[in-house]
C-alpha positions as CSV (number, residue, x, y, z in Angstrom):
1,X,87.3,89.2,102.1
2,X,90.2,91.7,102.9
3,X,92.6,89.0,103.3
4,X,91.9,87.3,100.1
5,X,92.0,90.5,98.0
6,X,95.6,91.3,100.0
7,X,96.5,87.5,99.2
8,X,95.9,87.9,95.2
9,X,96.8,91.8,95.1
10,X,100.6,90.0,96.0
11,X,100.6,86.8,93.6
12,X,100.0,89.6,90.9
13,X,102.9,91.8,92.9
14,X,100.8,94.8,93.1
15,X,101.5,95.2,97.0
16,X,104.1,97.5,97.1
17,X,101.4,100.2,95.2
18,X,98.8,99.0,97.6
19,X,101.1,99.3,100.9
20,X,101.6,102.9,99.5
21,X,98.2,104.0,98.3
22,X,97.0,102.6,101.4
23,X,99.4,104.5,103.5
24,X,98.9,107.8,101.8
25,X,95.0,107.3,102.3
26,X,95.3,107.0,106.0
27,X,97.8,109.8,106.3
28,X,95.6,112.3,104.8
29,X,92.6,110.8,106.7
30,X,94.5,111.3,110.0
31,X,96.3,114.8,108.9
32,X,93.7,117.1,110.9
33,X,93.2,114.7,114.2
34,X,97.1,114.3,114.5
35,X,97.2,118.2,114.2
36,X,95.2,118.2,116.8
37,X,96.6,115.8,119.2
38,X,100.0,117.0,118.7
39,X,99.0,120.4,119.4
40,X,97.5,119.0,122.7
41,X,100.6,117.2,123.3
42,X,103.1,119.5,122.3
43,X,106.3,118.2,123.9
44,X,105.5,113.9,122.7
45,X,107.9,113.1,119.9
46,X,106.3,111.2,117.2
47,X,108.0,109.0,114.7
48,X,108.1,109.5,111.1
49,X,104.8,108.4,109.7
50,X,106.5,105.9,107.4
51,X,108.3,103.8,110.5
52,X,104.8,104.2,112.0
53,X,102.7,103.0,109.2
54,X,105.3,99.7,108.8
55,X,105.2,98.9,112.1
56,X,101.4,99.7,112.7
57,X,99.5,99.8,109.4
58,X,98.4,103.4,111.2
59,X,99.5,106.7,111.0
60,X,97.2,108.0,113.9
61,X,99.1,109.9,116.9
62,X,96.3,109.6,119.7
63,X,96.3,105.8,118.5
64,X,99.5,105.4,119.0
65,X,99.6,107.0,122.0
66,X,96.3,105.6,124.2
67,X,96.6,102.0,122.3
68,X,100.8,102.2,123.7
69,X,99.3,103.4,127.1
70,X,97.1,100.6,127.2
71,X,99.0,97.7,126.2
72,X,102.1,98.8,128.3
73,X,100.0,99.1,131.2
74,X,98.9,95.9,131.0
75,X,102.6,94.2,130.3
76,X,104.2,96.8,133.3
77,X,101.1,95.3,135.6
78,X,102.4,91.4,134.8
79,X,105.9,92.4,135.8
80,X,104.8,94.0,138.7
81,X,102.4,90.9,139.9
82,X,105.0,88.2,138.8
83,X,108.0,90.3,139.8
84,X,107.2,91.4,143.0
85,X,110.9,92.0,144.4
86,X,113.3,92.4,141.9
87,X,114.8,95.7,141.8
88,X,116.6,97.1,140.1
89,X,114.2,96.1,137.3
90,X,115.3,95.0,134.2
91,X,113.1,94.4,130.9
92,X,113.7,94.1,127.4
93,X,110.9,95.1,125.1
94,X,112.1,93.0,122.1
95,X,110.7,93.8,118.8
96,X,110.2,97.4,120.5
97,X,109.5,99.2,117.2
98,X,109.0,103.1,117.2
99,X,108.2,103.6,121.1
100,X,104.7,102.8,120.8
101,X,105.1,100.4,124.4
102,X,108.3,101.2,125.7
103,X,108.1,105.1,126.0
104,X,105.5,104.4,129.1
105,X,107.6,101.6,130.7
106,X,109.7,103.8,132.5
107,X,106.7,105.7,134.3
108,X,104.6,102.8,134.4
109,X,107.5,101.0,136.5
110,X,108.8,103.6,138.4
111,X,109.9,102.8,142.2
112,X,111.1,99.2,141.1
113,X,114.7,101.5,139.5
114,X,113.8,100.4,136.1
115,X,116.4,99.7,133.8
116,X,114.1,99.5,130.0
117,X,116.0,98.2,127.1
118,X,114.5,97.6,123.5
119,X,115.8,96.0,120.5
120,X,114.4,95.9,116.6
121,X,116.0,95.0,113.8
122,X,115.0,97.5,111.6
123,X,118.1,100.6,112.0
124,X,115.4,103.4,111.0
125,X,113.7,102.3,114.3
126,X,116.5,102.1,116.4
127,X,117.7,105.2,115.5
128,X,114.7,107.1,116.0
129,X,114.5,106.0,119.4
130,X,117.9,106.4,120.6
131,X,117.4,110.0,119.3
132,X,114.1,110.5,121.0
133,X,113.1,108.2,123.7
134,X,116.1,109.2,126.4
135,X,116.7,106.7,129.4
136,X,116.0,103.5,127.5
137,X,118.6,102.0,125.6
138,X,118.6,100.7,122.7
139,X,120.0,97.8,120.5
140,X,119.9,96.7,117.0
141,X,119.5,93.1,116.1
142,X,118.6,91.2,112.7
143,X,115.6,89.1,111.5
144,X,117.0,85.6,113.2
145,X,119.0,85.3,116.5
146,X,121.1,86.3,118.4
147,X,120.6,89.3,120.9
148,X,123.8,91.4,121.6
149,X,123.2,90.7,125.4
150,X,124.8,88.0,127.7
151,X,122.8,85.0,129.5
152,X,120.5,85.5,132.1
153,X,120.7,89.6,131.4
154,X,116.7,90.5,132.1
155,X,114.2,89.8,134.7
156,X,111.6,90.3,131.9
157,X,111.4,89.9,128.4
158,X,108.2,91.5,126.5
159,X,106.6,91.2,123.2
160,X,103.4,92.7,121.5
161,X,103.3,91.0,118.0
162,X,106.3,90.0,117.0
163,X,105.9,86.2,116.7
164,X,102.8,87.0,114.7
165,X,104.8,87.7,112.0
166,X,107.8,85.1,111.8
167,X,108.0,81.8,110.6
168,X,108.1,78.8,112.1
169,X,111.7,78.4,112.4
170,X,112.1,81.9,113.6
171,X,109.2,80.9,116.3
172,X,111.9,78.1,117.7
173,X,114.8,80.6,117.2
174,X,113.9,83.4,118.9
175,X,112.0,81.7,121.6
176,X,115.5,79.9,122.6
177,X,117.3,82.8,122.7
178,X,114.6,84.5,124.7
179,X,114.7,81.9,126.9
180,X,118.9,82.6,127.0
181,X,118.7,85.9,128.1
182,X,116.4,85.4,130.9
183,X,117.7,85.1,134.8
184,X,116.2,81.9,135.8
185,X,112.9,82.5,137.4
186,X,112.4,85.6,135.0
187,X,109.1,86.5,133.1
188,X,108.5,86.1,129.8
189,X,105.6,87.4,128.3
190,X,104.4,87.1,124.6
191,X,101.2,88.0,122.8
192,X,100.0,85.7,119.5
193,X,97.5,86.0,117.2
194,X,94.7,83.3,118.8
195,X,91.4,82.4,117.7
196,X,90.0,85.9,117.5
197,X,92.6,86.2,114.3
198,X,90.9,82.8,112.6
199,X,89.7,85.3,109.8
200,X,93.0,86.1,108.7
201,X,92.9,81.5,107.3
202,X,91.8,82.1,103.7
203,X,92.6,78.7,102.7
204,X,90.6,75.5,103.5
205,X,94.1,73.8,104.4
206,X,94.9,77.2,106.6
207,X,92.0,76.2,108.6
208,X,92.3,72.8,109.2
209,X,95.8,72.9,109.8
210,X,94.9,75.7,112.6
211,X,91.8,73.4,113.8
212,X,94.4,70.3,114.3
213,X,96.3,72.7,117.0
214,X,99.2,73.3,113.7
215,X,100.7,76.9,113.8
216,X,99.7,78.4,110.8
217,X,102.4,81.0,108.6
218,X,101.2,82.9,105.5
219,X,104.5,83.1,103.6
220,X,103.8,85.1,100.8
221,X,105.1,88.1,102.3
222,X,108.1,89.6,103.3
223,X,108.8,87.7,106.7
224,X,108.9,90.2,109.8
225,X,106.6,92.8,108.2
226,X,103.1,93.2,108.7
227,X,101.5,91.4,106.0
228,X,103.5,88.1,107.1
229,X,100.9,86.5,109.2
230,X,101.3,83.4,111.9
231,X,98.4,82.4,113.3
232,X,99.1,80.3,117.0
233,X,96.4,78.0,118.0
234,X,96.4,77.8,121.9
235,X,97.5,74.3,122.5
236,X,100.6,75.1,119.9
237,X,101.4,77.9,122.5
238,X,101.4,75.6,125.5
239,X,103.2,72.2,123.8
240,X,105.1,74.3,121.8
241,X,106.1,77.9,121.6
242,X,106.8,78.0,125.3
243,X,107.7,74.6,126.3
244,X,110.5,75.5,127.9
245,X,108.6,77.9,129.9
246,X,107.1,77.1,133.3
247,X,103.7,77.5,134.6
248,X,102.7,79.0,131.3
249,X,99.6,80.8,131.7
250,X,97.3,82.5,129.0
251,X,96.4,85.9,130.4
252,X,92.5,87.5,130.5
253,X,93.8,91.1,129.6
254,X,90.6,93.0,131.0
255,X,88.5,95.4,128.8
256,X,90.7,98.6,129.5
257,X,93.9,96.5,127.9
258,X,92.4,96.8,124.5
259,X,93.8,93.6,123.3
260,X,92.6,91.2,120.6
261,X,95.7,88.9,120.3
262,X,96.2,86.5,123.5
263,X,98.5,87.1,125.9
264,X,101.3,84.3,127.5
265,X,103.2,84.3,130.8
266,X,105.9,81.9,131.8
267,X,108.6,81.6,133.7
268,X,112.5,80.7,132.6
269,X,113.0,77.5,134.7
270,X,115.0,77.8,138.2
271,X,117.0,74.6,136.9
């Protein structure tokens, strides 16, 4: 029912005042419990609550800290399975947005000589993590392709929800130029939104688009922002989205990982 109250509130272009009320609601919600957690944690740089509550739809420091923890944990675990002798190590974390992953990466990966690189294309983002996330670097890019990094730069390449809000011609895009950047043998690994996210279909043609094995986009939002919703059957993952993949794999991310959308593994091939 959220969904289609979202879907009407931005036919009638109300969602720019629901965005905000909603943000200032779950600001002053959070206000004493990210007191507290900073105070706890009194040397972790947060980002401004605005970059937060774009890139999250939260405004919740000991979210954004253990949910981070959690998913980078289980991303750094892939590339330390799949990667077992590369070093120095390097990953990009595209689609990086304010730290909430790549912050850990460093620890999470240390002994391999990580070398951690992150690109967004929003320049408040970048910014704020050149300014406070030191020994990462950091690059800007735009909505569509390319990356300001030569072929076969990365022994990894990372993404937590970033295809889940592009189009379908951004999907082909950015998954070639993923593909460029990659050594050959390297790891790419990409979360979508799978059938746990079948709620987010409030049409009947949504649906049976999705049950056919059809990605499905929700393009009546801004694309790249959090409202913009795709929607990636399984099978479209595996014939489609990462067909140029090898052994593409979806991942079981264990209860600790916290993780609703799926998670993907392949491999750039050696060819």
């Amino acid at each position: 029912m959220k969904y289609h109250i979202l879907s009407a509130t931005r036919s009638l272009g109300l969602l720019p005042m629901f965005d905000r009320m909603a943000f200032l609601r779950k600001r002053a919600r959070a206000a004493r419990s990210n007191r507290a957690f900073l105070a706890r944690h009194p040397g972790f740089a947060v980002p401004p609550e605005d970059l937060a509550f774009d890139a999250y739809n939260k405004v919740d420091w000991a979210d954004y800290h253990d949910v981070g923890l959690a998913h980078a944990a289980l991303f750094a675990r892939l590339v330390r399975t799949h990667l077992p002798d590369a070093q120095p190590l390097r990953v990009l974390e595209w689609g990086c947005g304010p730290g909430r992953l790549i912050r850990h990466m460093p620890a999470l990966l240390a002994g391999r000589s990580p070398q951690i690189s992150g690109a967004d294309y929003n320049p408040a983002t970048i910014d704020w993590c050149r300014a406070h996330l030191p020994g990462i670097d950091f690059a800007l890019n735009g909505l569509a392709p390319p990356l300001p990094f030569p072929d076969n730069s990365f022994d990894a390449v990372y993404n937590f929800s970033v295809f889940t809000h592009l189009s379908a011609a951004m999907h082909r895009d950015w998954t070639a130029e993923l593909h460029r950047i990659l050594r050959r043998g390297g790891l790419m690994i990409a979360t979508t939104h799978g059938d746990h996210y079948r709620y987010l279909l409030t049409q009947k043609r949504e649906i049976d688009a999705y049950d056919r094995g059809e990605l499905v986009t929700q393009k009546r939002f801004e694309e790249g922002k959090k409202w913009y919703f795709a929607i990636h059957p399984p099978v479209w993952v595996r014939n489609s989205l990462l067909a140029a993949f090898d052994r593409v794999e979806q991942v079981a991310p264990g209860p600790d990982a916290g993780m609703t959308q799926d998670v993907w593994t392949g491999f750039k091939p050696h060819g």
